[in-house]
C-alpha positions as CSV (number, residue, x, y, z in Angstrom):
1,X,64.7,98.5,106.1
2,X,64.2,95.3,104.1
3,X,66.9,93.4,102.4
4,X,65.9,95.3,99.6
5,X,65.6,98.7,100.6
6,X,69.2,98.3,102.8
7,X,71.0,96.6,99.1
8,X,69.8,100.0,97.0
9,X,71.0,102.1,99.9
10,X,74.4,100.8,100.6
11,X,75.1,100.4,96.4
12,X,73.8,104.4,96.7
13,X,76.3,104.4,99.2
14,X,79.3,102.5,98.1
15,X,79.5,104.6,94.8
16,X,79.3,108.1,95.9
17,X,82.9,107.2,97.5
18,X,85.3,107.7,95.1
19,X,87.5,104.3,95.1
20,X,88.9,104.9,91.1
21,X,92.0,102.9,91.0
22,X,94.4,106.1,91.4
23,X,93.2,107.2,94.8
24,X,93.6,106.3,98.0
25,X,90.9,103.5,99.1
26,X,90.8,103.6,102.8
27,X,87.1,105.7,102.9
28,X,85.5,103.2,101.0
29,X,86.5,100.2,103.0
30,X,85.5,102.2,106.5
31,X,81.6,101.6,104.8
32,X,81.8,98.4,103.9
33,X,83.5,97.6,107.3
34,X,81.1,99.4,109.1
35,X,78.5,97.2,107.4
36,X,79.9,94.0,109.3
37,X,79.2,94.9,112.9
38,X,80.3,92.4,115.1
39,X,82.8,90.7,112.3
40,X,86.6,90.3,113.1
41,X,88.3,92.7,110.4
42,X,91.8,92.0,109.3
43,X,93.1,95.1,107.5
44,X,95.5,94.7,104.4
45,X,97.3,98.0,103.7
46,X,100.1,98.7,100.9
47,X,101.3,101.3,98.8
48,X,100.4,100.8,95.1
49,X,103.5,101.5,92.6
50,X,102.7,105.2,92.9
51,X,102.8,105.4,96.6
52,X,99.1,105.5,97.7
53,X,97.9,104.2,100.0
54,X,95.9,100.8,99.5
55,X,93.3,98.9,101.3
56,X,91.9,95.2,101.4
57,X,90.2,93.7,104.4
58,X,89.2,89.9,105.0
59,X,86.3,89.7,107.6
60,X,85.1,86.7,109.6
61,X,82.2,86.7,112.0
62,X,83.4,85.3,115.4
63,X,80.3,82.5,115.6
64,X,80.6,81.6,112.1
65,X,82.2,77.9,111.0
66,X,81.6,78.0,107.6
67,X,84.9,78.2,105.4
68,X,83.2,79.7,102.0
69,X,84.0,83.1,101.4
70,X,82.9,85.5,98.9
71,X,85.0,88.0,97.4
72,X,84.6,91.5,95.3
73,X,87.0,94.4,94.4
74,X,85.8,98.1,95.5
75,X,88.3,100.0,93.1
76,X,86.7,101.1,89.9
77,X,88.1,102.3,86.2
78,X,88.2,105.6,85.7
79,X,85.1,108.5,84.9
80,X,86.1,109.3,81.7
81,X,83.2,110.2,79.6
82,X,81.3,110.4,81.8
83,X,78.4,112.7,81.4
84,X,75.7,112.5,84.3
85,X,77.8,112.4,88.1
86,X,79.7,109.2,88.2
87,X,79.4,109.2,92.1
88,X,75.8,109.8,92.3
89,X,73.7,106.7,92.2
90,X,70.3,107.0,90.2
91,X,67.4,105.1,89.5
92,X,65.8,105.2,85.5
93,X,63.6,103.2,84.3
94,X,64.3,99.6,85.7
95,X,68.3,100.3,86.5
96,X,70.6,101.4,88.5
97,X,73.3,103.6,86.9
98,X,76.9,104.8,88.5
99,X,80.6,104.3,88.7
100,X,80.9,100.6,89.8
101,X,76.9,100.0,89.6
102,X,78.0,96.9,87.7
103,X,81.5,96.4,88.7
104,X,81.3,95.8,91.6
105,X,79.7,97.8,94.1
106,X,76.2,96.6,93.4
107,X,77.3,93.0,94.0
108,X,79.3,93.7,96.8
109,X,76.0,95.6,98.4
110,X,74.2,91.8,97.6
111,X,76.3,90.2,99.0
112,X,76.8,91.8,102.1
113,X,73.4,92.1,103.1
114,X,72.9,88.5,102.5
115,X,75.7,87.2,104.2
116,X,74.6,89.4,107.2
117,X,71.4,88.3,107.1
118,X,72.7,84.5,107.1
119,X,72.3,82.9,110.4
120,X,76.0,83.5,112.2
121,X,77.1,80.1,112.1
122,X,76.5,79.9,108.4
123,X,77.7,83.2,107.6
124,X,80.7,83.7,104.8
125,X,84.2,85.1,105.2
126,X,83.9,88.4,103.0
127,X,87.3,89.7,101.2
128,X,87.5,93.1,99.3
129,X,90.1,94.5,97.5
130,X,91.8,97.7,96.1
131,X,93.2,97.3,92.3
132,X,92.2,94.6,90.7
133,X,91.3,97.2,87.7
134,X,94.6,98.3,88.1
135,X,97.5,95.4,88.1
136,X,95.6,93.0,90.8
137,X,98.1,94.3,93.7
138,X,95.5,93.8,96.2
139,X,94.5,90.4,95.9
140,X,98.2,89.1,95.8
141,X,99.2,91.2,99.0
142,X,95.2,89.6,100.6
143,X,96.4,85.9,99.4
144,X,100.5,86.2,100.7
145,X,99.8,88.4,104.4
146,X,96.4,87.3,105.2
147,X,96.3,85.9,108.8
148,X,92.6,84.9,108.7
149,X,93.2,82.7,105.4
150,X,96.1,80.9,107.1
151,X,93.9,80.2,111.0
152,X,90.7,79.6,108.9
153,X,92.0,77.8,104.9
154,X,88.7,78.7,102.6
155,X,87.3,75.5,101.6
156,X,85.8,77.5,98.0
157,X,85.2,81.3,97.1
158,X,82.7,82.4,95.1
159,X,83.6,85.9,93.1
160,X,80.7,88.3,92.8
161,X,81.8,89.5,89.4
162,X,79.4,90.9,86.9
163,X,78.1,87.5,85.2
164,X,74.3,88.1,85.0
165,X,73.9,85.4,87.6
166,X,75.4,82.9,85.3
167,X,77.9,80.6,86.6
168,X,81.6,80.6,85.5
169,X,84.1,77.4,86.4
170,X,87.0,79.5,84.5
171,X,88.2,82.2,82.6
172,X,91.1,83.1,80.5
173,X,94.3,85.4,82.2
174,X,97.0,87.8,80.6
175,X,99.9,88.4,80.5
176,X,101.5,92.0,79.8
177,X,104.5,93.1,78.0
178,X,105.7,97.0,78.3
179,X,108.3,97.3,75.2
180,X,110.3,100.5,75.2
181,X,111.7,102.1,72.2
182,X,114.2,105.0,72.6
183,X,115.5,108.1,70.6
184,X,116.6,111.6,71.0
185,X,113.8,114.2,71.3
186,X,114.6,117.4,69.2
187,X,112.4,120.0,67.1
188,X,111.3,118.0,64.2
189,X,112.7,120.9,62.0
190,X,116.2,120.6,63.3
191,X,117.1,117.5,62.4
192,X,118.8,116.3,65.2
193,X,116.3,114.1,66.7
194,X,115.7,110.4,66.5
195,X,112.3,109.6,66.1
196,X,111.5,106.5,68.6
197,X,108.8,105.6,66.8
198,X,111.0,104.6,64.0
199,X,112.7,101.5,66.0
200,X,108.7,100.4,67.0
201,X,107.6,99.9,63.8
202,X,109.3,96.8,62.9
203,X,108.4,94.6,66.6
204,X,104.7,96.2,65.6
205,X,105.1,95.0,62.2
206,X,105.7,91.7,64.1
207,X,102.8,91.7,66.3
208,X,100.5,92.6,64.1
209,X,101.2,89.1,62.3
210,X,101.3,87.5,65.5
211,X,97.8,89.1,66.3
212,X,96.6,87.8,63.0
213,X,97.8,84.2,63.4
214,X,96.4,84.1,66.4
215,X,92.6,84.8,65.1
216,X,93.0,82.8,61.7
217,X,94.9,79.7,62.9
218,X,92.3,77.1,63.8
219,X,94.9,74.7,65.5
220,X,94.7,77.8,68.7
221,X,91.7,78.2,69.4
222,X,90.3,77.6,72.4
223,X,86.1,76.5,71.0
224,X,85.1,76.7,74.6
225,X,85.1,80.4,74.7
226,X,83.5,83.4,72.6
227,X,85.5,84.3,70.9
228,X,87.7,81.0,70.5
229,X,91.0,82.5,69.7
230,X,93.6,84.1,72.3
231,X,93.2,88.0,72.2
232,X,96.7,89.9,71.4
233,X,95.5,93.7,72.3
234,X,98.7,96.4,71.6
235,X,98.4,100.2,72.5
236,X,101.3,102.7,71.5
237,X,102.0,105.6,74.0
238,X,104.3,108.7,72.6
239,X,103.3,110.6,75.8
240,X,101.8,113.6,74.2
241,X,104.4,114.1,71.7
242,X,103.3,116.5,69.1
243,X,103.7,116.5,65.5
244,X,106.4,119.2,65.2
245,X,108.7,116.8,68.1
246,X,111.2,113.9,67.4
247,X,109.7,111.2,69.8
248,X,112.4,110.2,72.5
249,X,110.3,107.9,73.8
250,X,107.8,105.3,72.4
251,X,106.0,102.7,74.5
252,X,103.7,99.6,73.3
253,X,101.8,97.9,75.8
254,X,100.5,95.0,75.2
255,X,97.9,92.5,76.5
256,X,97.8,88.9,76.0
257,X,94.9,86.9,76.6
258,X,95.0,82.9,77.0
259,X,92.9,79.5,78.0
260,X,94.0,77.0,80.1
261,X,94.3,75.0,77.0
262,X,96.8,77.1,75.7
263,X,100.5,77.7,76.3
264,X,101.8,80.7,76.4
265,X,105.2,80.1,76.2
266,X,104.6,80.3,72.0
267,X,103.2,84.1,72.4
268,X,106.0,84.9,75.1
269,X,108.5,83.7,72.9
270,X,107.7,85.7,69.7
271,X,107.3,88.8,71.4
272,X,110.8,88.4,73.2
273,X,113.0,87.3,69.6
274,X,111.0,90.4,68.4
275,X,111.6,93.1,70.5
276,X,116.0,91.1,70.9
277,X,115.9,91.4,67.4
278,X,114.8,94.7,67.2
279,X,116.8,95.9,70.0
280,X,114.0,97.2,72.3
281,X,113.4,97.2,75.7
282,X,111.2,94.6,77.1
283,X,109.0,94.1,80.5
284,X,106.7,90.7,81.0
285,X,104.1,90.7,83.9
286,X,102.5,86.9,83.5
287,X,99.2,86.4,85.9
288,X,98.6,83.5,88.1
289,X,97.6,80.6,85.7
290,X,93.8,80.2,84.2
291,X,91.4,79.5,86.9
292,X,89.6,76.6,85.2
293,X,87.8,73.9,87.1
294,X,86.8,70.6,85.2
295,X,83.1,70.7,84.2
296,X,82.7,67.3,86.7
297,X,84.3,69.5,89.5
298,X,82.0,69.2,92.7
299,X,82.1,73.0,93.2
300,X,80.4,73.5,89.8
301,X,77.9,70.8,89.7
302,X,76.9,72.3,93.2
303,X,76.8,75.1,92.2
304,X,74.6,74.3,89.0
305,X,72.4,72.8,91.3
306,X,71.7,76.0,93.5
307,X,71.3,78.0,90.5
308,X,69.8,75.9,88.4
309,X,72.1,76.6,85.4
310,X,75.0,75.5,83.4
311,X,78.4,76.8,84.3
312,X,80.6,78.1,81.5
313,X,83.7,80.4,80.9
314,X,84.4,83.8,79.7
315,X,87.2,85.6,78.6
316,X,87.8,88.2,80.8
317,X,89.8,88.1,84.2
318,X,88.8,88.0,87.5
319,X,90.9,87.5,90.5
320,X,90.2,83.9,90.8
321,X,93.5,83.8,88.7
322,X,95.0,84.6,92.3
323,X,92.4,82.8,95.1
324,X,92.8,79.3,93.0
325,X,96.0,79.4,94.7
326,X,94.1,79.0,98.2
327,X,91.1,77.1,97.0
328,X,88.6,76.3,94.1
329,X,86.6,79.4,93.0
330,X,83.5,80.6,91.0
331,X,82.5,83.7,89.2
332,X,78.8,84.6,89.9
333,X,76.8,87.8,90.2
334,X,74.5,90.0,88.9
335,X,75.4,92.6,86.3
336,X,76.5,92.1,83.1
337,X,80.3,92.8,81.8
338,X,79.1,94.2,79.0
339,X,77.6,97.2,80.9
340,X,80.7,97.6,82.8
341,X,83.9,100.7,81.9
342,X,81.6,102.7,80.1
343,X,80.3,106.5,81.0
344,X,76.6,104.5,81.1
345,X,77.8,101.7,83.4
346,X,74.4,100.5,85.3
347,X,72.8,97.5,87.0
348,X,69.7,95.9,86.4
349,X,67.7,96.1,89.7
350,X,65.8,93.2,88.8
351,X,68.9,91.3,88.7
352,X,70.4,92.8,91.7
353,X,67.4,91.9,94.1
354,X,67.4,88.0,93.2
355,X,71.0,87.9,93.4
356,X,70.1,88.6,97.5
357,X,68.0,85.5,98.1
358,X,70.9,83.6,95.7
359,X,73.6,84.8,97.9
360,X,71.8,83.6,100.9
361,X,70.8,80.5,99.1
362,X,74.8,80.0,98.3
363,X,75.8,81.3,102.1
364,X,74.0,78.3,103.3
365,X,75.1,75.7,101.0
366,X,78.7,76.2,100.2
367,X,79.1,76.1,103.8
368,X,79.1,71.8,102.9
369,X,81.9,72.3,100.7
């Protein structure tokens, strides 16, 4: 097969595995493994929160020297909505469509085949992880156990997230706040109920100024990114309560995007004298900080030399937020995150075929980092 024909088929490959964030991963990382022959494989199990099992593997080819890695998660959001199968890879037109065409499996499938295709003592570490749509477990439990990152330190990794092969020196991070309001579920026509809801309305009443300040106040903004302001995204879960029951539990979840400019100890702060005052129950999970390299960086003007681009920054997360603790990192693949967590998710196979020779271009050359 050519480096063409063997990317299409392991993508094909890759997504008719089910590897959706709820289930166990193990089968999809036996393919990917299996497309390393010759490669030392450390294995990274856990149980997620739930008590499945979890996979992430870090492999090194034996002859290789070079300390660049790249990196891709193999879990995927959910199918919902979806109406063609999910799991079954087809060509229309000039894309690829599937569960994880964009995000990430079609990378992944790149980059694979270039790295094996790179001579041996050139060739990249490759890491792959479980969860990153769901929490980021894998990459913290790949960056605290892994034995091959401790014998062989990464000099840079390069994250083969959906970018449209533009480069990204940084992106923003959240961080998540679960706040809990309780009452006493009853009939609604009883009377003896206490509607949770009722407690939530105020710290929502709160947030929703919060959210507005954050989109109106200039003196935030962050005017390297699109959008420039900090993103304050609230969801309120009654756990199919129906109209005719008293709520006895309410739950707000909330997401809080930020820059490296930005501290985010002021967000953090209202949303804790809120939900005191208030007298609700609160949960903070902060991410790793914002994985921002300096324009002047030597990964990035390297990199815009390979590519022949300028590198910028977007505001969603990757797990660079986690491998900046273990060296610099860059976002770059083909796809587009626009494309990605919907029912239509695809990838452009134009794109995906001249990410190949990129990868192998990048295989080479970060090897000097």
């Amino acid at each position: 097969m050519t480096e063409h024909e063997h990317t299409l088929d392991l993508v094909r490959r890759l997504i008719a595995v089910d590897s959706r964030s709820q289930v166990a991963s193990a089968p999809v990382f036996d393919l990917a493994a299996a497309e390393l022959p010759g490669w030392k494989i450390e294995t990274i199990d856990y149980q997620d929160p739930a008590g499945t099992l979890k996979r992430n593997i870090v492999a090194r080819h034996p002859d290789s020297l070079s300390r660049a890695t790249f990196a891709g998660h193999l879990d995927t959001v959910s199918s919902t909505g979806w109406i063609r199968d999910p799991f079954d890879a087809t060509i229309e037109g000039e894309n690829l469509y599937g569960l994880g065409a964009s995000d990430m499996k079609g990378p992944i499938a790149a980059f694979i085949v270039a790295a094996t295709a790179t001579p041996a003592k050139h060739r990249p570490a490759i890491v792959l992880t479980s969860d990153e749509e769901a929490g980021k477990q894998g990459v913290r439990e790949v960056v605290s156990r892994s034995v091959t990152f401790k014998e062989f330190p990464p000099s840079c990794f390069l994250i083969a997230e959906p970018t449209g092969l533009k480069i990204l020196r940084g992106h923003r991070v959240d961080v998540a706040f679960t706040i809990n309001a309780r009452g006493i579920q009853a009939h609604s026509s009883t009377g003896r109920g206490i509607n949770a809801n009722i407690a939530l309305i105020p710290f929502l009443n709160d947030m929703r100024d919060l959210h507005l300040l954050l989109r109106t106040d200039s003196s935030l903004f962050d005017q390297q990114y699109d959008p420039p302001y900090c993103d304050l995204n609230f969801v309120i879960d009654n756990y199919g309560a129906f109209p005719n029951t008293t709520v006895g539990l309410a739950t707000c979840r909330i997401k809080f995007r930020y820059s490296k400019s930005f501290d985010p100890q002021f967000v953090i702060s209202r949303v804790q004298e809120s939900a005191g005052r208030h007298h609700l129950e609160l949960e903070i999970r902060p991410e790793a900080p914002p994985p921002e390299l300096a324009a002047d960086h030597p990964l990035v003007v390297q990199m815009e030399q390979l590519v022949g681009t300028k590198a910028g920054v977007a505001g969603f997360g990757t797990e660079a937020s986690e491998y900046s603790k273990l060296a610099p990192c860059v976002v770059f693949g083909p796809g587009d995150i626009d494309h990605a967590h919907k029912p239509t998710e695809y990838i452009a196979l134009a794109q995906l075929v001249e990410s190949i020779g990129l990868f192998k271009r990048l295989a080479l050359e970060l090897d000097s980092q």
